[in-house]
Residue frames as a rotation matrix with the C-alpha (Angstrom) as fourth column:
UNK 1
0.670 0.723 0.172 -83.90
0.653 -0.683 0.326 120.59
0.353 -0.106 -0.929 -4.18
UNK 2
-0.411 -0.846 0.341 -81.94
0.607 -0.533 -0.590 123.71
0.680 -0.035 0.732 -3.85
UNK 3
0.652 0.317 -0.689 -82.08
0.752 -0.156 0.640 125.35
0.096 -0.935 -0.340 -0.53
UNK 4
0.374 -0.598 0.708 -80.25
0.169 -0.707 -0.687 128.58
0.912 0.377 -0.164 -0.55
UNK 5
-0.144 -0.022 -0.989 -78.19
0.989 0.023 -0.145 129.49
0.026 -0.999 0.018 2.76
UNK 6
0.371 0.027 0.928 -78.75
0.058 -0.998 0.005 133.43
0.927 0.052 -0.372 3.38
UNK 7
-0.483 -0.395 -0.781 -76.68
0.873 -0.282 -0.398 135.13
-0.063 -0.874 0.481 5.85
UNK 8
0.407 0.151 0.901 -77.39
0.450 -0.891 -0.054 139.27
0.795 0.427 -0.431 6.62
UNK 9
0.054 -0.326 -0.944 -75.95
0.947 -0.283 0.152 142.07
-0.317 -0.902 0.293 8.44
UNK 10
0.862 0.372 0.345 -76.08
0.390 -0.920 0.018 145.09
0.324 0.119 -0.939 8.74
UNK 11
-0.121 -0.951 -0.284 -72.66
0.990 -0.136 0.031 146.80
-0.068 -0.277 0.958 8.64
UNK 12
0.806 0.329 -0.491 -71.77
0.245 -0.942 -0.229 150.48
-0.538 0.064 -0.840 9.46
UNK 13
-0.020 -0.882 -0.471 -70.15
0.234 -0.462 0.855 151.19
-0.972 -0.093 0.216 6.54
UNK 14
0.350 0.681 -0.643 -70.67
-0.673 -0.294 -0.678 152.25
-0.651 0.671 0.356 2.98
UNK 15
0.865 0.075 0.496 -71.24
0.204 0.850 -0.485 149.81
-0.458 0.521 0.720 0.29
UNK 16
0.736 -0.664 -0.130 -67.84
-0.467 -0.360 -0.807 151.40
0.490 0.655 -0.576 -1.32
UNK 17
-0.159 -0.945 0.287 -65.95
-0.941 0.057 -0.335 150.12
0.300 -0.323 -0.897 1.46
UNK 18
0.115 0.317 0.942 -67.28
-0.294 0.916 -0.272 147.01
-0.949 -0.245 0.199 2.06
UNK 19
0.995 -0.001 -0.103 -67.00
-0.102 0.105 -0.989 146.59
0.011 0.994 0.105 -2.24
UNK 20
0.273 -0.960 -0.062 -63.30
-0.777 -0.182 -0.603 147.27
0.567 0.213 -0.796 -1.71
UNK 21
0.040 0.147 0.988 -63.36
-0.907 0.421 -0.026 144.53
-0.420 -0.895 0.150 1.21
UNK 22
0.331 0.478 0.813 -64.45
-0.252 0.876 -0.412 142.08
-0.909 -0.069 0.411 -0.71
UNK 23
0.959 -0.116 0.260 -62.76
0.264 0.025 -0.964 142.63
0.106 0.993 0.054 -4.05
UNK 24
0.510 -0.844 -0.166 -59.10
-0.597 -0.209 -0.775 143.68
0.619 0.494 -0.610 -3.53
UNK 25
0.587 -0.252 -0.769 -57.11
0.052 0.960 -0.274 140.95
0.808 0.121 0.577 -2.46
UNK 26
-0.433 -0.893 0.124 -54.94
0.305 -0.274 -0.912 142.85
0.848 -0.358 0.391 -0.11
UNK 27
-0.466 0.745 0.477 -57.59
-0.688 -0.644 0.334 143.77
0.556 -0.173 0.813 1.34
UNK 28
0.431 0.640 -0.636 -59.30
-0.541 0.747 0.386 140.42
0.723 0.178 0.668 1.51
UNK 29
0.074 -0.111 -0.991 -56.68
0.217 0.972 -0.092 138.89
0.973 -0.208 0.096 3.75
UNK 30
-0.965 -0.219 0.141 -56.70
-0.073 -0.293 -0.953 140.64
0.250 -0.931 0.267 6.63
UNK 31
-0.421 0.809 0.410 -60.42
-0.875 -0.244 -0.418 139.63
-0.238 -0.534 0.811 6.79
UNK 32
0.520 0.777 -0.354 -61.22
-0.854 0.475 -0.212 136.68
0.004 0.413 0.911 4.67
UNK 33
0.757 -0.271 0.594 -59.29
0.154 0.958 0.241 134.51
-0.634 -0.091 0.768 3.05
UNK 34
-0.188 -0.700 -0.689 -55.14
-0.424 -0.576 0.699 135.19
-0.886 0.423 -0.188 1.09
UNK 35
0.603 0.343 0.721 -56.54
0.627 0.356 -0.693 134.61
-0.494 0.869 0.000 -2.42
UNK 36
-0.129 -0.862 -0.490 -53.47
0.252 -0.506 0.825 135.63
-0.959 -0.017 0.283 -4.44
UNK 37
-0.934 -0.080 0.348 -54.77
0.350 -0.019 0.936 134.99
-0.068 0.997 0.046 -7.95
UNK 38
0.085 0.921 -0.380 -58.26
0.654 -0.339 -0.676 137.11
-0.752 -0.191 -0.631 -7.11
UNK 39
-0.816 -0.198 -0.543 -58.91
-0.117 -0.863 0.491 139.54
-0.566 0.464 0.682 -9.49
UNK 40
-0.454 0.890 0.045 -62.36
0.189 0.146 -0.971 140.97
-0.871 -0.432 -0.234 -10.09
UNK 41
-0.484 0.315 -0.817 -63.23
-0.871 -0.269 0.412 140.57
-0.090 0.910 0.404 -13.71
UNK 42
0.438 0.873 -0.215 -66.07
-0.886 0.379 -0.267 138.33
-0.151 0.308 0.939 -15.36
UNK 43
0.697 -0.325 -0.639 -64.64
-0.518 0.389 -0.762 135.15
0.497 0.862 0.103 -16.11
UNK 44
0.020 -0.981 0.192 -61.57
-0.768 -0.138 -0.626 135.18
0.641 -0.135 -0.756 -14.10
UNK 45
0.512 0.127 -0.850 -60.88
0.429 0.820 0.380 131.72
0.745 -0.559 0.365 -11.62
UNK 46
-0.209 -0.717 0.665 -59.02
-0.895 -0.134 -0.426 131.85
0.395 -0.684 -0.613 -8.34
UNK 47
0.465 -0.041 -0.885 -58.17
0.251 0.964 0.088 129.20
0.849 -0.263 0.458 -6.25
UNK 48
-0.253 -0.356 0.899 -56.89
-0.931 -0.161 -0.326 129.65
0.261 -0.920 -0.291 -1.93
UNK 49
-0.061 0.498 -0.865 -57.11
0.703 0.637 0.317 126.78
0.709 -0.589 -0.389 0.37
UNK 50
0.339 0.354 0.871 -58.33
-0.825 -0.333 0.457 126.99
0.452 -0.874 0.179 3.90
UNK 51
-0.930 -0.230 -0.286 -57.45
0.084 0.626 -0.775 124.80
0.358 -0.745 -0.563 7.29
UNK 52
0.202 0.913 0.353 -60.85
-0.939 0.079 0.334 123.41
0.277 -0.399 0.874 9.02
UNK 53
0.631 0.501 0.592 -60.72
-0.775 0.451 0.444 120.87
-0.044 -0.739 0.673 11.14
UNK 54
0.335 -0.326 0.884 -57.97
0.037 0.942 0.334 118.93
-0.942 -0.079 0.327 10.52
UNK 55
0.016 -0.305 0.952 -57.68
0.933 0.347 0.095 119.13
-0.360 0.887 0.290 6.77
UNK 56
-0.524 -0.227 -0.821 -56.46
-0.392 -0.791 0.470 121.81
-0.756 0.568 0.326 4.18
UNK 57
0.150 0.664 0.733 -59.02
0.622 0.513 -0.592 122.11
-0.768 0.545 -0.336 1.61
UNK 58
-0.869 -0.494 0.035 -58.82
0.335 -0.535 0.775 123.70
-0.365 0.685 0.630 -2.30
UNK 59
0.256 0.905 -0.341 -61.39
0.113 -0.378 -0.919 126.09
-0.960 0.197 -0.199 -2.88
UNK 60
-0.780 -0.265 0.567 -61.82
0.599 -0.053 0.799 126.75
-0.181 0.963 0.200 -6.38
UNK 61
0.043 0.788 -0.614 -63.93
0.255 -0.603 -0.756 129.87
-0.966 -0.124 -0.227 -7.70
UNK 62
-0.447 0.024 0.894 -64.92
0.777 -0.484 0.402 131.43
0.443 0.875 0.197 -11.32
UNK 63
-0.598 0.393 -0.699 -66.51
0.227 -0.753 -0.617 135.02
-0.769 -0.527 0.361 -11.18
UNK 64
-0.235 0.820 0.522 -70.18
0.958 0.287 -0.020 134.84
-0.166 0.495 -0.853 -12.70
UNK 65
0.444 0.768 0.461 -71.70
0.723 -0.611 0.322 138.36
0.529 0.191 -0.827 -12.01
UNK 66
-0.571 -0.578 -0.582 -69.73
0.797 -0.559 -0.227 141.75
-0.194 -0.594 0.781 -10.96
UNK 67
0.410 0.770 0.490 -72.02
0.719 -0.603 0.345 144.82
0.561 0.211 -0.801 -10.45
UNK 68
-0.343 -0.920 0.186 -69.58
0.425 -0.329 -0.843 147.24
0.837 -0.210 0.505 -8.95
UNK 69
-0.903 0.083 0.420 -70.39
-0.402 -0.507 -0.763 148.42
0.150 -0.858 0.491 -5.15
UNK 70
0.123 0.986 0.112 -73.73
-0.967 0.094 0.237 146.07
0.223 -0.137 0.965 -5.44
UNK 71
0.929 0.173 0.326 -73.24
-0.158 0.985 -0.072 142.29
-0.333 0.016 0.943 -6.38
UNK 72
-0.452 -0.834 -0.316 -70.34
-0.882 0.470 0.021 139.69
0.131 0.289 -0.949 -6.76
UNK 73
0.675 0.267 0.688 -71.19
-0.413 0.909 0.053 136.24
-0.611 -0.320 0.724 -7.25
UNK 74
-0.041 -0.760 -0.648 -69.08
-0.916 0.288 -0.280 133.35
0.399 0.582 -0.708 -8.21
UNK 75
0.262 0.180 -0.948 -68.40
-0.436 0.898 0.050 129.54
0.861 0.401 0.314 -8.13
UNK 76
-0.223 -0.467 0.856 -67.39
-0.975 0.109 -0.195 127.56
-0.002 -0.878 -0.479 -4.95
UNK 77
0.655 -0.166 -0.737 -65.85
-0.470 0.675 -0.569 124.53
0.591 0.719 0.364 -5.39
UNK 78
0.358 -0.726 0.587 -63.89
-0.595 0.308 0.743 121.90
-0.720 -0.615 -0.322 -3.65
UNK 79
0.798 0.082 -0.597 -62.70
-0.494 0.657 -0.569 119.77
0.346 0.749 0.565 -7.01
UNK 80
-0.587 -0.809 0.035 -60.39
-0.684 0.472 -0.556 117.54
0.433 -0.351 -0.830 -4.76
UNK 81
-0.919 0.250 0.304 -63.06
-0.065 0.666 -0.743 116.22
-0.388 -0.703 -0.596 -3.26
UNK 82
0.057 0.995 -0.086 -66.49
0.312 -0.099 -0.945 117.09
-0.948 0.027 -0.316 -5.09
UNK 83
-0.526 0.107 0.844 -67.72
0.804 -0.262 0.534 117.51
0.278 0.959 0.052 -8.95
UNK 84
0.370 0.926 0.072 -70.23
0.929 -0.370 -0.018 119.74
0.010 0.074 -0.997 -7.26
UNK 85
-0.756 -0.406 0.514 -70.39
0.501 -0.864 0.055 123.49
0.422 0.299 0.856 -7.85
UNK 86
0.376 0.752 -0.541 -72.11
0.856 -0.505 -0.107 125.90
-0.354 -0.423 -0.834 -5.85
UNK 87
0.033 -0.378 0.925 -72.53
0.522 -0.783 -0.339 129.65
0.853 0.494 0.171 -6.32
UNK 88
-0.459 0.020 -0.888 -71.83
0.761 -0.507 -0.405 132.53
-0.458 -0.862 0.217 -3.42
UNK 89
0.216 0.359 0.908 -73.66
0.336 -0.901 0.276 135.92
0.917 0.245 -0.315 -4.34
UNK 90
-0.550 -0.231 -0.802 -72.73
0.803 -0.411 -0.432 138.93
-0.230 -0.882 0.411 -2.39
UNK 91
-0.024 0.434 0.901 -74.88
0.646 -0.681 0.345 141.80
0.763 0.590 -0.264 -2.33
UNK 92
-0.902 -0.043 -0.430 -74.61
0.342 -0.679 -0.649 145.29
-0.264 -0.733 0.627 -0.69
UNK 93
-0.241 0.535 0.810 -77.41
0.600 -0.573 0.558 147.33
0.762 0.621 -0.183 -0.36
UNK 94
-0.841 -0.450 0.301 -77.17
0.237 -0.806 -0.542 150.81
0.487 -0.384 0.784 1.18
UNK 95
0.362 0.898 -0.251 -79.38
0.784 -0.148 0.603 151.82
0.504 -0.415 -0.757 4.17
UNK 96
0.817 0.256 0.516 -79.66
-0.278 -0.610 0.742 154.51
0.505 -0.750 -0.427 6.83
UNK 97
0.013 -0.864 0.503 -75.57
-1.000 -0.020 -0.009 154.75
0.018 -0.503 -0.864 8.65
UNK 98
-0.090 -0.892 0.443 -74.53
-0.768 0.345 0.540 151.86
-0.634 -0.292 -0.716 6.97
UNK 99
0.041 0.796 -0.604 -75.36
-0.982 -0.078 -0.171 148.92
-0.183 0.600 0.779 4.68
UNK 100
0.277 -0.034 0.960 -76.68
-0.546 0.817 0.186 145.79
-0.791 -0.576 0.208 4.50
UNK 101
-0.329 -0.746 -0.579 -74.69
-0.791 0.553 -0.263 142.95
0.516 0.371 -0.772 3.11
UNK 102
0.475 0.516 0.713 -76.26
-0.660 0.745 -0.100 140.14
-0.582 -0.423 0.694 2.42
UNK 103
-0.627 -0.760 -0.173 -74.64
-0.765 0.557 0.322 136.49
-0.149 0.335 -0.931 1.28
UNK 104
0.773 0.625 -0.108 -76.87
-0.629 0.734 -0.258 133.53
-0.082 0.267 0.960 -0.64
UNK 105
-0.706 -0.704 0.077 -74.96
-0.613 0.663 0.430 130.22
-0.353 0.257 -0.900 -1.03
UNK 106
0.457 0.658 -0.599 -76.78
-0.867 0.179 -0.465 128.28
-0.198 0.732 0.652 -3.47
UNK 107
0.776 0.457 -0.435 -76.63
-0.586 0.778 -0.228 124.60
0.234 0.432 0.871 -3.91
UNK 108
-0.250 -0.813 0.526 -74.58
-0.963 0.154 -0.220 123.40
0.098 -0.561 -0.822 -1.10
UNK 109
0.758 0.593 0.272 -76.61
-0.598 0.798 -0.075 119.95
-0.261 -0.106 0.959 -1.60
UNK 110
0.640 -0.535 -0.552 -73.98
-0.616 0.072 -0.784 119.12
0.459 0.842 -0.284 -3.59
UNK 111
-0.227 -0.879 0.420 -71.65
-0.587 -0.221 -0.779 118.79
0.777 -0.423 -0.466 -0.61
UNK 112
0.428 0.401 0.810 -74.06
-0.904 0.190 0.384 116.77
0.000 -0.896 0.444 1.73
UNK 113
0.918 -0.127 -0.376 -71.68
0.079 0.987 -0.140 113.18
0.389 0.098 0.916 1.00
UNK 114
0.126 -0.968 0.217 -68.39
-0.055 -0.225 -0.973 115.07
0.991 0.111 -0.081 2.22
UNK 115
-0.422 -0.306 -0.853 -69.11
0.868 0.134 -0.478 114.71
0.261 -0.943 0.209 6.15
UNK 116
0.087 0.464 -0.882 -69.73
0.981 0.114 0.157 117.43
0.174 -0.879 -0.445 8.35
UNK 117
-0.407 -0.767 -0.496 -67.27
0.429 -0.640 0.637 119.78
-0.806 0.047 0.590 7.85
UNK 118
-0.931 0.124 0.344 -69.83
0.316 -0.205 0.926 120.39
0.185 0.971 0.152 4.71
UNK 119
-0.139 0.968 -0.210 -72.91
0.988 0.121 -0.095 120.80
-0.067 -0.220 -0.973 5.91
UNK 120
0.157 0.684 0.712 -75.46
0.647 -0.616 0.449 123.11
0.746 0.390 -0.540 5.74
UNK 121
0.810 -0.119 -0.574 -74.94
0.549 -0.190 0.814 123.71
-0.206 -0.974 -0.089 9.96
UNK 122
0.266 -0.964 0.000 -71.41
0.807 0.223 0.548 124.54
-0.528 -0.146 0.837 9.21
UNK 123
-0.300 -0.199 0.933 -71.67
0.813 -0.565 0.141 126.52
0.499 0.801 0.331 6.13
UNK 124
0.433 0.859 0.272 -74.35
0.537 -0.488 0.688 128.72
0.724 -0.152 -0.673 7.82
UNK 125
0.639 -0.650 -0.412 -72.05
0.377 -0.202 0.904 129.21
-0.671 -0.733 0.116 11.35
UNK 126
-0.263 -0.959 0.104 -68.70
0.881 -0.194 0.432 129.76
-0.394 0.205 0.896 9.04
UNK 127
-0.366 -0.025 0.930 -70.84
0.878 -0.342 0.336 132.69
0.310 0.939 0.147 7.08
UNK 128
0.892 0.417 0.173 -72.30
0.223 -0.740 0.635 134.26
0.393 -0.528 -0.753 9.83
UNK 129
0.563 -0.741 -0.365 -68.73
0.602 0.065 0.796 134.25
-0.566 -0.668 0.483 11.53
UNK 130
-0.408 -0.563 0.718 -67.22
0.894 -0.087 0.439 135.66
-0.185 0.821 0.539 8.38
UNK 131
0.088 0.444 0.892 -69.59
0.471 -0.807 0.356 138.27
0.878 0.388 -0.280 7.69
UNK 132
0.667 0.745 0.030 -70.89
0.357 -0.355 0.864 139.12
0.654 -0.565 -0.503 11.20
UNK 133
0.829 -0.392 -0.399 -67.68
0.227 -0.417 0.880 139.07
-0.511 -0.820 -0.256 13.07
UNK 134
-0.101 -0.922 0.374 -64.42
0.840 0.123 0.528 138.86
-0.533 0.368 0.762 10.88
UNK 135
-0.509 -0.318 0.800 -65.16
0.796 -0.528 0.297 140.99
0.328 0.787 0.522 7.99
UNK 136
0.525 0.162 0.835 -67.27
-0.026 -0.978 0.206 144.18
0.850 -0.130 -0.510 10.47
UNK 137
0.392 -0.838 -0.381 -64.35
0.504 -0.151 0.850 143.77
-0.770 -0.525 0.364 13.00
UNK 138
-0.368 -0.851 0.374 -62.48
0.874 -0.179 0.452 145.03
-0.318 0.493 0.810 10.02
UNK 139
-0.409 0.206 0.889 -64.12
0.518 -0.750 0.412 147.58
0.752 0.629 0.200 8.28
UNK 140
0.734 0.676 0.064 -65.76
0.438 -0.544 0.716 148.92
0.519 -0.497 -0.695 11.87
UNK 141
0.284 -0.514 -0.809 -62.25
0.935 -0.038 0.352 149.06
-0.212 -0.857 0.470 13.76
């Protein structure tokens, strides 16, 4: 059964700059994560690790769905450790001084045999931490 996680926030900033946030790589590390082979066309893979607890993991992404200043979704993948594939979706959607930016992860079951460091708890904390503080520290400072 597929439980989606959903994060939201409301950021003050327009969906252009938050789009640019989340899509130009230079961009990307000074908030996210240094994804050197990013690059926002249909199709395209990237691949970044990450440090968490102890271990250096290999994310692994494809980009499904680009809607320019609205939606980005794409694959998320540990294939060192897991056949499973999940998807992220970002969506922006402009409000009243500022706009909200919301994040689905989608079929993180996948991941529930990897330990802790996978979990639903985890994901949910690392996305709110990402969105809520890391990535409007940046675009608010």
């Amino acid at each position: 059964m597929n439980t989606p996680i959903t994060v939201q926030y409301k950021l003050n900033a327009p969906a252009e700059k938050i789009w640019k946030a989340l899509t130009d790589k230079n961009e990307m590390k000074s908030w996210y994560f240094t994804i050197r082979d990013f690059d926002p066309e249909l199709g395209k893979e990237f691949d970044f690790y990450e440090s968490c607890d102890g271990g250096k993991y290999l994310h692994h992404g494809r980009i499904l769905e680009i809607i320019p200043n609205k939606k980005l979704k794409h694959t998320w993948a540990y294939p060192e450790l897991s056949d499973a594939v999940t998807t992220v979706t970002w969506e922006l959607q402009p409000e009243d001084n500022g706009t909200m930016v919301t994040l689905i992860h989608d079929h993180i079951e996948g991941f529930d045999s990897l330990g802790e460091t996978f979990s639903r708890t985890s994901f949910t904390e690392g996305w709110k931490s990402i969105i809520g503080q890391s990535l409007k520290e940046y675009l608010e400072k």
